[in-house]
LONU-765535 format. One record per residue (C-alpha): residue number from 1; x negated, y, z. Coordinates in nm, 4 decimals. Example, Ala and Ser with C-alpha at 12.3 -4.5 7.8 and 13.67 -1.06 7.14 Angstrom:
<nodes>
  pos      east     north        up
    1   -1.2300   -0.4500    0.7800
    2   -1.3670   -0.1060    0.7140
</nodes>
This chain:
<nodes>
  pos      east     north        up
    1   -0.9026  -11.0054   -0.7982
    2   -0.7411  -11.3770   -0.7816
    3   -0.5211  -11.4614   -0.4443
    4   -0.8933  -11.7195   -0.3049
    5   -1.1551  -11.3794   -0.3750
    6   -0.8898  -11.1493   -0.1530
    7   -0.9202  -11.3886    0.1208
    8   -1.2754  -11.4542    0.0811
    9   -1.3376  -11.1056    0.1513
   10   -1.0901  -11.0940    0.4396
   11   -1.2898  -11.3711    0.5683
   12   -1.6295  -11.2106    0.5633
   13   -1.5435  -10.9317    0.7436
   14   -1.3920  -11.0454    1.0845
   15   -1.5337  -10.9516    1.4027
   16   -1.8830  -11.1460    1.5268
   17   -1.7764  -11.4306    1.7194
   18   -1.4006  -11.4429    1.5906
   19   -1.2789  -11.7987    1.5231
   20   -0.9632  -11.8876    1.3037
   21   -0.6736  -11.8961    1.4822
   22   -0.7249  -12.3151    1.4111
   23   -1.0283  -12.2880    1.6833
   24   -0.8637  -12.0867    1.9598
   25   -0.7296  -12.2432    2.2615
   26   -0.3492  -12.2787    2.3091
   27   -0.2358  -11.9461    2.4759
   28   -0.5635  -11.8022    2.4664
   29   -0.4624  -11.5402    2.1842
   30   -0.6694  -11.2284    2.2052
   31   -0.9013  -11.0053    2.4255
   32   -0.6092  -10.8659    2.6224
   33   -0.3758  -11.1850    2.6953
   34   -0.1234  -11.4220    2.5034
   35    0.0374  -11.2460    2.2092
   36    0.3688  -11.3549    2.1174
   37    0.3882  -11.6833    1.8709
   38    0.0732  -11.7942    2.0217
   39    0.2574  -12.0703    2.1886
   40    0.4393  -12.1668    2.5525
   41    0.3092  -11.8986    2.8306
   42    0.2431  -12.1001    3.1376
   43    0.4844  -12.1003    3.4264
   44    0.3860  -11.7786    3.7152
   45    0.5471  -11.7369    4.0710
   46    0.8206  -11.4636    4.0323
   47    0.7656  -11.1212    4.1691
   48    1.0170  -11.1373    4.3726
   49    1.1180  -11.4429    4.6040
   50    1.4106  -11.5646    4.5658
   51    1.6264  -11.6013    4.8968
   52    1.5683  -11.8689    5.1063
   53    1.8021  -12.1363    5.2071
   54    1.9118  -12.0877    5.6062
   55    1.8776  -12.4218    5.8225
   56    2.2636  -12.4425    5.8902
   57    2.3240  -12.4919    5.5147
   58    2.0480  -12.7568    5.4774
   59    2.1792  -13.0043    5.6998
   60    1.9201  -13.0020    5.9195
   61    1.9250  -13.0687    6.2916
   62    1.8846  -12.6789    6.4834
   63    1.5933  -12.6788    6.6957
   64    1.6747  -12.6627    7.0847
   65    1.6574  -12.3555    7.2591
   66    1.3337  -12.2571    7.4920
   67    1.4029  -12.3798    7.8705
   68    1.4528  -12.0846    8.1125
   69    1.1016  -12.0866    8.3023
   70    1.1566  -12.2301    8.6275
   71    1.2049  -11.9939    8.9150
   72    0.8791  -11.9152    9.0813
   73    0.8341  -11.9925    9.4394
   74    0.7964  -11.7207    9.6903
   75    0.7906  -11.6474   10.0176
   76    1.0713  -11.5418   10.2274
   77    0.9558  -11.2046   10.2938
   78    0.8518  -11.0946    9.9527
   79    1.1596  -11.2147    9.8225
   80    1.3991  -10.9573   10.0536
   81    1.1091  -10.7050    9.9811
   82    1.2587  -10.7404    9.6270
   83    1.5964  -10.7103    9.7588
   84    1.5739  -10.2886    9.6497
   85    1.4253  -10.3970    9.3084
   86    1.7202  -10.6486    9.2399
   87    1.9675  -10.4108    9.3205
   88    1.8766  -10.1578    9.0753
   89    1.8501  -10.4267    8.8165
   90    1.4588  -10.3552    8.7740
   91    1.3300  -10.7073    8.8751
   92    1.1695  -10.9318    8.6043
   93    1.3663  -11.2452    8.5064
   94    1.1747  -11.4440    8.6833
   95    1.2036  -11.2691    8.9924
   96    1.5618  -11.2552    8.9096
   97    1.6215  -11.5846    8.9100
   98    1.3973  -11.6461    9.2620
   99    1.6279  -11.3875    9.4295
  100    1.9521  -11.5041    9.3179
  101    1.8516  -11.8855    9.4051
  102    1.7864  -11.7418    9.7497
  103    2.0825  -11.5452    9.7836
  104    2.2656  -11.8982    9.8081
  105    2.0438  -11.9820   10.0508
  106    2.0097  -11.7194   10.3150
  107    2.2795  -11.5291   10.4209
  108    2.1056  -11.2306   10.6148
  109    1.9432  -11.1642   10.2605
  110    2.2876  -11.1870   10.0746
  111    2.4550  -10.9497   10.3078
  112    2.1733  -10.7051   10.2865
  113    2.1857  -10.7684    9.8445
  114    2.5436  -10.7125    9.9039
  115    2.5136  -10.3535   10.1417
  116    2.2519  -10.2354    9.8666
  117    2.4216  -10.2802    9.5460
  118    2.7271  -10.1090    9.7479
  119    2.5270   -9.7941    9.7836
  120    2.3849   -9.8225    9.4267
  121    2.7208   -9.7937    9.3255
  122    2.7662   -9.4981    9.5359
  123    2.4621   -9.3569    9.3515
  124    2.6093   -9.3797    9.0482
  125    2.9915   -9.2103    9.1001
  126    3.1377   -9.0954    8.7857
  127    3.3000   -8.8179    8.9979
  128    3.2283   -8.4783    8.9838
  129    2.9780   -8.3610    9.1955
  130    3.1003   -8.0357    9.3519
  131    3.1588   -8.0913    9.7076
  132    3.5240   -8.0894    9.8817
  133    3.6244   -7.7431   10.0136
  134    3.7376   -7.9040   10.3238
  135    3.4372   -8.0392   10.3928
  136    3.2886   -7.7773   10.5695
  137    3.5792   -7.7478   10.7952
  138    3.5963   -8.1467   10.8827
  139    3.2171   -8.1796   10.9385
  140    3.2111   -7.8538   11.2167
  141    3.5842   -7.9903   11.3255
  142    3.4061   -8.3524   11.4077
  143    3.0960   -8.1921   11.5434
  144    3.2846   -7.9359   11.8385
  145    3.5123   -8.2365   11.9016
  146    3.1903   -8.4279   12.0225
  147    2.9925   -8.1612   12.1558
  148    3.1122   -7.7893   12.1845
  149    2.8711   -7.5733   12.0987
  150    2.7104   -7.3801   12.3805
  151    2.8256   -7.0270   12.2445
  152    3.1398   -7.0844   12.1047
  153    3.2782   -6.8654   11.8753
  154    3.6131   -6.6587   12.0043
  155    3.8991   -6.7782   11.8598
  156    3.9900   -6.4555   11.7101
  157    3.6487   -6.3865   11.5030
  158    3.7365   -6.7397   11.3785
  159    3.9341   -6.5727   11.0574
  160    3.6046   -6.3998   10.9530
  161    3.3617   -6.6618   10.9988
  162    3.6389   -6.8876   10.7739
  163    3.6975   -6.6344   10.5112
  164    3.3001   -6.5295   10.4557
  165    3.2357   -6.8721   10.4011
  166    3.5027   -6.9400   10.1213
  167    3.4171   -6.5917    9.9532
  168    3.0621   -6.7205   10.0022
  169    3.1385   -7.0451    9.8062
  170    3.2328   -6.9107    9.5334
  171    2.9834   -6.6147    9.4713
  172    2.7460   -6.9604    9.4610
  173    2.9606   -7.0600    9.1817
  174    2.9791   -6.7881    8.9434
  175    2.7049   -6.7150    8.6505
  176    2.4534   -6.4203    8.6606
  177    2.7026   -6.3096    8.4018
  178    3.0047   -6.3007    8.5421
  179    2.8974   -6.0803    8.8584
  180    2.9134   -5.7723    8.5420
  181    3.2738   -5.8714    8.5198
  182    3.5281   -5.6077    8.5664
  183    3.7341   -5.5975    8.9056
  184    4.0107   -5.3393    8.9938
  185    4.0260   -5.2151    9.3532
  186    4.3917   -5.1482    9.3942
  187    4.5679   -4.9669    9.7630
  188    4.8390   -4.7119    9.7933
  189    4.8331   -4.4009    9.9162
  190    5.1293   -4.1853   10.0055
  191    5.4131   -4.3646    9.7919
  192    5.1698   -4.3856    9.4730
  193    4.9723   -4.6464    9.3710
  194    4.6186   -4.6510    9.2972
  195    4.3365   -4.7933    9.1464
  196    3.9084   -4.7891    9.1048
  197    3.7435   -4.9220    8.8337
  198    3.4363   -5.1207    8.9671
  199    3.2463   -5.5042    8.9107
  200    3.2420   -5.8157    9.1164
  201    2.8532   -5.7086    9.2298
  202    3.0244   -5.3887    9.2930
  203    3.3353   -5.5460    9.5569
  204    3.0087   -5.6904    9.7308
  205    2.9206   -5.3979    9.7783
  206    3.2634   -5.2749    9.9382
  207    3.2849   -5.5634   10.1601
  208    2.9220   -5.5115   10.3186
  209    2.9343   -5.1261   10.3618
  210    3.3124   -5.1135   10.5077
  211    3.1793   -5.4565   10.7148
  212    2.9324   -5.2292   10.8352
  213    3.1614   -5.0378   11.0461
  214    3.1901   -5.3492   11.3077
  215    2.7866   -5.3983   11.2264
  216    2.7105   -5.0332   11.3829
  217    2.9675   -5.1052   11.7000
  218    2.8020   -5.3977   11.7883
  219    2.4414   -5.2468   11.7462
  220    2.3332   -5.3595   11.4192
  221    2.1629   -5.2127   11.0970
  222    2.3920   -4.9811   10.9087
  223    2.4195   -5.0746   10.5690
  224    2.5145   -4.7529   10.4669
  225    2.1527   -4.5281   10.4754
  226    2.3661   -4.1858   10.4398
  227    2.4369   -4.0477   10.7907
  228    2.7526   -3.9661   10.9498
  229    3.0063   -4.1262   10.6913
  230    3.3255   -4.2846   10.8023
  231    3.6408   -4.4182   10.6614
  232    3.6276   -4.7040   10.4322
  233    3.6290   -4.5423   10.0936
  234    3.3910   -4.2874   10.1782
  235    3.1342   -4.4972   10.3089
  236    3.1864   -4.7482    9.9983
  237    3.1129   -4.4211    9.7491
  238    2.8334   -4.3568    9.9896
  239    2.6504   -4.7139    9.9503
  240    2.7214   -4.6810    9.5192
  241    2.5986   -4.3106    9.4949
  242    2.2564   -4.4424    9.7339
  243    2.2172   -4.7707    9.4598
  244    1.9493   -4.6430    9.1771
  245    2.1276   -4.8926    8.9741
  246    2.4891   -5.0513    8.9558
  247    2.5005   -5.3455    9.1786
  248    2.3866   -5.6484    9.0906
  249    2.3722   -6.0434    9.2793
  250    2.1148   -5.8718    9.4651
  251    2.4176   -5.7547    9.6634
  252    2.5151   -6.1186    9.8056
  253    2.1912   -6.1604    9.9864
  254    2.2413   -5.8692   10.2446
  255    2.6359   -5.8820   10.2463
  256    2.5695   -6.2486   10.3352
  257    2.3091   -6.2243   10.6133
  258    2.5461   -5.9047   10.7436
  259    2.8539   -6.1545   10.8210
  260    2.6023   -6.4183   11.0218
  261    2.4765   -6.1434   11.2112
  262    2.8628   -6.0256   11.3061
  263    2.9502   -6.3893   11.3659
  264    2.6253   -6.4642   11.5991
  265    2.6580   -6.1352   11.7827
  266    3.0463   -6.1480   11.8630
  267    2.9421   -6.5584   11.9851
  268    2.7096   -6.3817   12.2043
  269    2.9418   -6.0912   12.3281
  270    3.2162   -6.3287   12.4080
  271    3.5288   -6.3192   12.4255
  272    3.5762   -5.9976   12.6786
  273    3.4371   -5.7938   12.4019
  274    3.7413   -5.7980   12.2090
  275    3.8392   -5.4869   12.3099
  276    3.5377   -5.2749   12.2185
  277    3.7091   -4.9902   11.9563
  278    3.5845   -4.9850   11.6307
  279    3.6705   -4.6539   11.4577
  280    3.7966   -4.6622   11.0626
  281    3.7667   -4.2374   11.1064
  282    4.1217   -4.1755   11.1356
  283    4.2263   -4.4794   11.3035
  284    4.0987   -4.7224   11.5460
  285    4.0899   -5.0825   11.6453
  286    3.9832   -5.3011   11.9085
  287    3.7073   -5.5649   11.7798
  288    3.9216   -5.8746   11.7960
  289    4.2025   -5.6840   11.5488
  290    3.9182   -5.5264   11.3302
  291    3.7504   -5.8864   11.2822
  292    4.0883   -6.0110   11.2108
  293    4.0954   -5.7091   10.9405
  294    3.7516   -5.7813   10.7668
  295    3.8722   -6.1669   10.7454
  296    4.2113   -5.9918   10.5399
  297    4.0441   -5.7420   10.3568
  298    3.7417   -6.0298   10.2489
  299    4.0383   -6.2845   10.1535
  300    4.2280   -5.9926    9.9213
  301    3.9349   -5.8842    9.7499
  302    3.7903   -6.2446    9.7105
  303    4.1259   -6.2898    9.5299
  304    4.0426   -5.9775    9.3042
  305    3.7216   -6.1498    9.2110
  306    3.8333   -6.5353    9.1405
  307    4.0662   -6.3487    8.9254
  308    3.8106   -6.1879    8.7310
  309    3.6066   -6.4496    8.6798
  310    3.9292   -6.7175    8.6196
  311    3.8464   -6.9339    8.9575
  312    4.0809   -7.0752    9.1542
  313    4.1508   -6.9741    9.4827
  314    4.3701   -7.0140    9.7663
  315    4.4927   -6.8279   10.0738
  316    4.3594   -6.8934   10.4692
  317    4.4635   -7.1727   10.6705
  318    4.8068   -7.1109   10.8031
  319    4.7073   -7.0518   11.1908
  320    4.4581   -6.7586   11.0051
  321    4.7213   -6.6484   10.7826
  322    4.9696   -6.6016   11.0822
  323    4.7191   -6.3678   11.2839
  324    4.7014   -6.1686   10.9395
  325    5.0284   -6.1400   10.9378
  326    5.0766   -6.0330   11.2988
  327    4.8447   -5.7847   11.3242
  328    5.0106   -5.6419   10.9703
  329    5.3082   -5.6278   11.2036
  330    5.1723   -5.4723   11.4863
  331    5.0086   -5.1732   11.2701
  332    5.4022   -5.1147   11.1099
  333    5.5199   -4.8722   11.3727
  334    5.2543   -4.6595   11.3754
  335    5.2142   -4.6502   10.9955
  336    5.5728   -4.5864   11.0404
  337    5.5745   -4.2866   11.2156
  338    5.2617   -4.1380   11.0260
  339    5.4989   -4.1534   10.7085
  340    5.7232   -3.9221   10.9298
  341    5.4681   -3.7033   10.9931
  342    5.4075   -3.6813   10.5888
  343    5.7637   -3.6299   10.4894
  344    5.7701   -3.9432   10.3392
  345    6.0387   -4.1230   10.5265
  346    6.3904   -4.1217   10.4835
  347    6.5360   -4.0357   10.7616
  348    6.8534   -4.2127   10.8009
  349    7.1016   -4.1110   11.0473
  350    6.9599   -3.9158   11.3827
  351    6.6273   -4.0702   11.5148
  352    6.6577   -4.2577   11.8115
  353    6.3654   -4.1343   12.0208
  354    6.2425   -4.3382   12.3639
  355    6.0169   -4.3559   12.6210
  356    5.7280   -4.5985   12.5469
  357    5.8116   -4.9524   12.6172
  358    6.1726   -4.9005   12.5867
  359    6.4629   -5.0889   12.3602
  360    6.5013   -4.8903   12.0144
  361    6.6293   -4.9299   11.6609
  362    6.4288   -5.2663   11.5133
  363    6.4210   -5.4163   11.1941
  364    6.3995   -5.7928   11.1888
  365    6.0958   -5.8975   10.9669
  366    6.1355   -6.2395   10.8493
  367    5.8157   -6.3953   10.7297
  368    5.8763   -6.7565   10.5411
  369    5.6163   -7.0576   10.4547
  370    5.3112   -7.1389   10.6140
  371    5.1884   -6.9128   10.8835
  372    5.5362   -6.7343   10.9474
  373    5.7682   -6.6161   11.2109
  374    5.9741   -6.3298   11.3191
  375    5.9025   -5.9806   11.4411
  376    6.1286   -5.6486   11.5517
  377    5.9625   -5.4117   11.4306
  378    6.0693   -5.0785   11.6244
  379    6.1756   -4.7889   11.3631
  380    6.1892   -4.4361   11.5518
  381    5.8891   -4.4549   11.8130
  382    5.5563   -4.6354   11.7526
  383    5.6121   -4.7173   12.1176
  384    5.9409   -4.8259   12.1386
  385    5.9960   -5.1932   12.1790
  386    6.1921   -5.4105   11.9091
  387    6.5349   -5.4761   11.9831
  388    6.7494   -5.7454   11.9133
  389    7.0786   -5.5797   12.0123
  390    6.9335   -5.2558   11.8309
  391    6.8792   -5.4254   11.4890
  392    7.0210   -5.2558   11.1850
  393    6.8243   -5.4417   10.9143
  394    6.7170   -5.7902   10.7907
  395    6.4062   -5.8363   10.5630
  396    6.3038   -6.1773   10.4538
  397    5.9597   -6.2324   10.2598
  398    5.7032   -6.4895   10.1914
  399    5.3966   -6.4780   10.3852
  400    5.1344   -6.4852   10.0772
  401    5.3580   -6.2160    9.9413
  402    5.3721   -6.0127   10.2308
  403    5.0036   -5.9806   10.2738
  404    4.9932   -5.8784    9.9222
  405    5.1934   -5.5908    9.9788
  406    4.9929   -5.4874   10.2544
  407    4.7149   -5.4697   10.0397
  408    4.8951   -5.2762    9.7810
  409    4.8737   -5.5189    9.5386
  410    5.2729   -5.5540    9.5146
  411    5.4947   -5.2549    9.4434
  412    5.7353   -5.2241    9.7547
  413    6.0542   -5.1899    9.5255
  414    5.9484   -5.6089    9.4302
  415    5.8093   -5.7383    9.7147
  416    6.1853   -5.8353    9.9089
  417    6.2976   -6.2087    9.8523
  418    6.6240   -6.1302   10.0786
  419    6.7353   -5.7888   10.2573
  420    7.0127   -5.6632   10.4709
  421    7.1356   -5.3823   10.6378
  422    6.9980   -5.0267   10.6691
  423    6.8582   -4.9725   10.3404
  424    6.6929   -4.6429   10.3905
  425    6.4926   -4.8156   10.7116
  426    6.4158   -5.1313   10.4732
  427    6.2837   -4.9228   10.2140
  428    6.0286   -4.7280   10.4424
  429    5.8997   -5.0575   10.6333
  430    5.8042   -5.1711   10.2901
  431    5.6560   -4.8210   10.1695
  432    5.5087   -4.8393   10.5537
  433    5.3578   -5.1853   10.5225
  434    5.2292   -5.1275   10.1118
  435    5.0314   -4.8056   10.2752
  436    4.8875   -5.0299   10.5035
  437    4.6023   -5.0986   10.2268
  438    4.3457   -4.9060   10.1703
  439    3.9937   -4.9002    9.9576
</nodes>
């Protein structure tokens, strides 16, 4: 077949309605679009715009900025109604703008602007929020200055009501946690020290049942539910064995309403019933000295417990302090002669026994920093009287430290800062005041 047949027969069988490629329009090409070689594709909007051109690089004038609306007018009263509003920053800018333009103006509204943004800034202290422990003290100091209460409070239950309120303070502090912690009860007895194992919930405990003791004398509820039990550390194992259950914060509720009722009722007494005894079973003390001994015992073991739970704490005011210290002074001869009575003193030399109220041999007990002094303390007869020209030892000790050997918290043998003279007499005031302490 010649070249002119081939494409005759090519010819006749194209598709109905197909043209030559002479009859198409340019760029039509075929069913689905322009084909390639079919000519120049016509120009299409890219898919993506390019950037556009900012009006600082064309040279172009920038348009002004919108005018601040004018400040509405208002009326004099709603504007220092919005006085509050302003000074918490919550007004619109529009009313912002009215109140500031009257500020200038009046200046009863710009003092009052002035008092509230002082106390919004008062709102919004970046301090911490826990509240000074003096405060307590200043607030009831101003308030007796200007109006003394009508039952005051004698001055010598004022050591308990102090102490109960810092030990109170910072049982509000601790976790639920922390009252689980481990606390050791530590005393001597004889020349031995000793220990119990109990919890913070547990000292608590201690505190309210041994507190109890004054509670009973003075005709309240006795803590303690088992009858007949006296002495300190057998009505404390009394109140445990009666729990079902280890104490828990439960505990603080009762121990805490127990110390108002002791403070209320001794306000009531007054002061003559200082004197009423209060028996520890095999000793006895009037009221005023056995308050004076709950504030000591509650400071010691509120020590035990900010130790256990790592909390700072720090001892009574010095004018409470001192009274602790005194009546730990007063209590030496007769612990004294009860280690005599033991065999545990060292008798040194031949005893110098007199009448009661008469000169014997003294120690001088030198007590140094806050809440100090000096005492002769009498060394062969509980009622002797101390002795300056009778003195045949010197003892020097801090106060803080002192108290902590008469809770048996400091070994006697490390509790002197300076000593002199007798040493046999120095050693058994120490041993005297460390037995002092008890559960």
């Amino acid at each position: 077949m010649s070249g002119a047949e081939r494409f005759d027969a090519h010819d006749d069988h194209e598709e109905p309605g197909a043209g030559s490629g002479a009859e198409r329009p340019p760029g039509a090409g075929g069913p689905d679009g322009p084909r390639p070689g079919d000519g120049p594709e016509p120009e299409r909007p890219p898919r993506i715009p390019m950037p556009r051109a900012s009006v600082e690089d064309g040279g172009r004038p920038l348009p002004e900025p919108d005018a601040a609306p004018p400040a509405p007018t208002l009326p004099h009263g709603v504007l220092r109604s919005l006085l509050g509003a302003w000074a918490l920053a919550a007004c619109s800018a529009a009313e912002t703008a009215a109140v500031e333009e009257h500020l200038g103006e009046c200046g009863t509204c710009a003092d009052e602007a002035r008092r509230l943004r002082e106390a919004v800034g008062l709102l919004h202290r970046p301090e911490s929020l826990d509240l000074d422990p003096a405060l307590r003290t200043r607030v009831l100091t101003n308030c007796l200055d200007r109006r003394p209460p009508r039952i005051p409070l004698p001055e010598w239950a004022t050591p308990y009501d102090a102490e109960t309120a810092r030990l109170d303070a910072l049982l509000q502090d601790i976790g639920a946690a922390e009252w689980h912690a481990p606390v050791r009860l530590r005393w001597f007895e004889g020349d031995a020290a000793t220990s119990r194992r109990t919890t913070v919930a547990g000292v608590i405990a201690h505190l309210l049942s041994v507190d109890g003791l004054v509670a009973v004398a003075l005709g309240l509820e006795d803590p303690v539910a088992e009858q007949g039990v006296t002495g300190p550390a057998a009505r404390t194992e009394a109140y445990w064995r009666a729990s079902h259950f280890p104490p828990t914060r439960t505990v603080r509720a009762p121990w805490r309403a127990q110390s108002h009722n002791l403070v209320r009722t001794v306000s009531f007494t007054g002061g003559g019933a200082g004197k009423l005894p209060i028996s520890y079973g095999d000793f006895t003390l009037p009221l005023r000295d056995a308050m004076l001994d709950r504030a000591f015992e509650c400071w010691v073991h509120a020590e035990d417990i900010a130790e256990a739970v790592d909390y700072p704490y720090e001892p009574p005011a010095p004018r409470h302090l001192h009274r602790m210290i005194d009546l730990a002074a007063r209590m030496l001869p007769g612990a004294l002669a009860a280690r005599r009575q033991a065999g545990l003193a060292a008798m040194s030399g031949t005893p110098h026994l007199v009448a009661a109220g008469r000169p014997g041999r003294s120690l001088r007990l030198e007590i140094e920093g806050a809440g100090g002094g000096e005492w002769l303390i009498p060394l062969d007869s509980p009622g002797a009287a101390g002795s300056a020209e009778l003195e045949v030892a010197h003892v020097a000790l801090d106060g803080v430290e002192f108290c902590r050997l008469a809770a048996g918290h400091v070994p006697p043998q490390e509790a002197a800062a300076g000593q002199t003279g007798d040493r046999e007499a120095i050693r058994d005031v120490l041993f005297a005041t460390a037995g002092l302490s008890r559960m």
